[in-house]
C-alpha positions, -999 to +999 in steps of 0.1 A: +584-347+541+610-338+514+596-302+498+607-289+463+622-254+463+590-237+449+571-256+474+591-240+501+592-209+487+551-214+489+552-223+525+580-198+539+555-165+522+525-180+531+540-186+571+551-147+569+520-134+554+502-150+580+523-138+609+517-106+594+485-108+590+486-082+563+510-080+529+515-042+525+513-042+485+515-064+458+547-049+447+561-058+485+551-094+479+568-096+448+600-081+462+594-110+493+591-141+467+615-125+447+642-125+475+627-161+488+638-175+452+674-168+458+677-191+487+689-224+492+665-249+498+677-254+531+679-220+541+640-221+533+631-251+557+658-235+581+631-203+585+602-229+585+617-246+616+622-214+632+587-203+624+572-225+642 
């Protein structure tokens, strides 16, 4: 299953937040999606795999 970029950027915060199991502020999860943005669509399903 081939993802767009936004839909791995989706995924990727939604895998951290719930290994988290808490997001610290708004302003932190901003600053997370933000920095999620800047990378490569392959670097995002790289951190998937490893996620899991």
């Amino acid at each position: 299953m081939h993802m767009n970029h936004k839909e791995l950027v989706d995924n990727v915060s939604a895998n951290l937040i719930k290994k988290s199991r808490k997001l610290e502020s708004r302003r932190s999860w901003l600053a997370m999606r933000n920095y999620l943005q800047q990378l490569s669509d392959e670097q995002l399903e790289a951190i998937l795999k490893d996620a899991d």
